[in-house]
Phi, psi and omega in degrees: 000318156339283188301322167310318178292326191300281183322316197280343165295300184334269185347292148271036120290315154342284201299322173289333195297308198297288173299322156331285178337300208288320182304320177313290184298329150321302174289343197276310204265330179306308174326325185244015158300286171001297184268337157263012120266004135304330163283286183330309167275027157262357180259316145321314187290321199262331166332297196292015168223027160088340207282086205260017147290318154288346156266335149317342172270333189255319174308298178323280189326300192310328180299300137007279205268337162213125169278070169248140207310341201298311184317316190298285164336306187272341174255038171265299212286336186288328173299306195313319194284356178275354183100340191277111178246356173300283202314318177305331165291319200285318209279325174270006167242354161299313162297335186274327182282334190298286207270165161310194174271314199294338210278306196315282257251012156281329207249097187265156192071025208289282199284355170257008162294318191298335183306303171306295171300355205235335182278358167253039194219133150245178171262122185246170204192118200271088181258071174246147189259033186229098200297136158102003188266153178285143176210141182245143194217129195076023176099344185238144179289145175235355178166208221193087180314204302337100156305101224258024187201149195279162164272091180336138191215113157300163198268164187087198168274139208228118204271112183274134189228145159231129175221160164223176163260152180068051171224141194275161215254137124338085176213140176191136151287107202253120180250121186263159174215141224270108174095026205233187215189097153251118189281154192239097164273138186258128154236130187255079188291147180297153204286129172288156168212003163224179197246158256157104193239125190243112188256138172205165209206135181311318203234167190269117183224153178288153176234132171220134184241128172061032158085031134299083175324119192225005182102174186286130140023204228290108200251178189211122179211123141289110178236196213247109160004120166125250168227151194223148187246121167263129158235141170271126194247148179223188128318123158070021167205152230255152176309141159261132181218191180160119192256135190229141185238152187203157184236175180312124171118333213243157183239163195198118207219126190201163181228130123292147191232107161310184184245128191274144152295147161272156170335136185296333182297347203250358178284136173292337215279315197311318199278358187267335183291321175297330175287326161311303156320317190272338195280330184288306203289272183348302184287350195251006184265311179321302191293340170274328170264353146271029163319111131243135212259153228239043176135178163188200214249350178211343161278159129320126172323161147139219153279131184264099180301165179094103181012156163212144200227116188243107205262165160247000000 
């Protein structure tokens, strides 16, 4: 019998436990109806008085605080009336989808309003093959490629950016049209990190970039942002040289000529020397046949006539 009393108190303790619970949760909801409809009419006051960023502030909250379907209806139109007509579509067929028959039959004309706003949206459609990159469209991201879906647009023109990292950046100005689909190929070329010195010469020559044998005439070698010394080398001419500063990215296309040597006969130094050897050979030939010996052994002082013959 004991045991009989036992249960049925556990039971109705369950059950008060229960009723509590619900009330708590009842009052709770009563509570945040409450507070989502003081916002919602602080969101109304301001439709009327034009301030519709602020009644876009106050709906959110109120939604926030009770998801009641009407708040989607009044910040759809305070958006429609802000120009956001992507977002103001989406808040009137979420009311639409939403609300009940009694609440939607407040709102007549419902569907030639959504109709109206849908005619000022187009579809754009993102095609790139570089996974993962962001894309934005008017400054704010809308996904991640692949998109595996078009993009609600308001018509006219709209500016898109795509980026990735180590990919040069996407931007085009797109002009969209209202019910209209336009597709976008995107190429995301990769980031240069190095620089392109492009060398050529009248004649066929060596090339060294930074004191690197880099090839014959006409050459092409990738090097690293900053500054690098070439020199073009030939035969028998003299180096060309020349220091180039280049940035990433950058192509750099220049001709060096060396300079021809002259012939060793054509040098000043080689004929001074030689003149020098003859002018020495002169004086000492001068000096010796204008001697006068103030006698000898088979002439007379004096002059000697008759050819004179100078052997080497």
């Amino acid at each position: 019998m004991i045991r009989v009393w036992q249960r049925i108190l556990v039971c109705l303790l369950v059950a008060l436990a229960a009723v509590s619970a619900t009330a708590v949760v009842r009052a709770e909801g009563e509570q945040a109806r409450q507070q989502g409809a003081e916002l919602k009419r602080l969101g109304d006051q301001a439709m009327d008085e034009m301030r519709y960023a602020d009644a876009i502030d106050a709906y959110d909250r109120a939604y926030d605080a009770y998801p009641d379907p009407a708040v989607l209806y009044n910040r759809g139109r305070a958006r429609e009336a802000r120009g956001e007509v992507v977002e103001a579509l989406r808040d009137l067929r979420r009311f639409r989808d939403t609300a009940n028959q009694e609440v939607r039959s407040r709102v007549p004309g419902l569907e030639e309003l959504i109709d109206e706003v849908e005619a000022q949206i187009g579809l754009l459609v993102v095609v790139c093959p570089v996974v993962g990159a962001t894309v934005r469209v008017a400054g704010e991201a809308v996904g991640r490629t692949p998109l595996l879906q078009s993009l609600e647009v308001p018509a006219g023109k709209v500016e898109v950016e795509v980026t990735a990292k180590g990919r040069v950046p996407f931007r085009s100005q797109v002009e969209i049209r209202g019910r209209e689909e336009h597709h976008l190929r995107v190429v995301l070329p990769k980031v240069e990190t190095t620089a392109v010195l492009s060398v050529r010469s009248p004649g066929r020559a060596q090339v060294l970039v930074d004191g690197k044998n880099v090839g014959a005439t006409p050459a092409e070698v990738r090097v690293a942002p900053g500054r690098h010394q070439v020199v073009v080398r030939a035969p028998s001419r003299h180096d060309a040289e020349a220091t180039v500063v280049v940035e990433a990215g950058e192509r750099r296309e220049f001709q060096l000529e060396p300079e021809r040597r002259p012939p060793l006969l054509a040098r000043w130094w080689f004929w001074t020397g030689i003149g020098v050897v003859a002018a020495a050979t002169a004086t000492t030939l001068a000096l010796t046949l204008e001697k006068q010996p103030d006698e000898g052994e088979n002439f007379a002082p004096g002059q000697i006539p008759g050819p004179l013959v100078v052997r080497y």
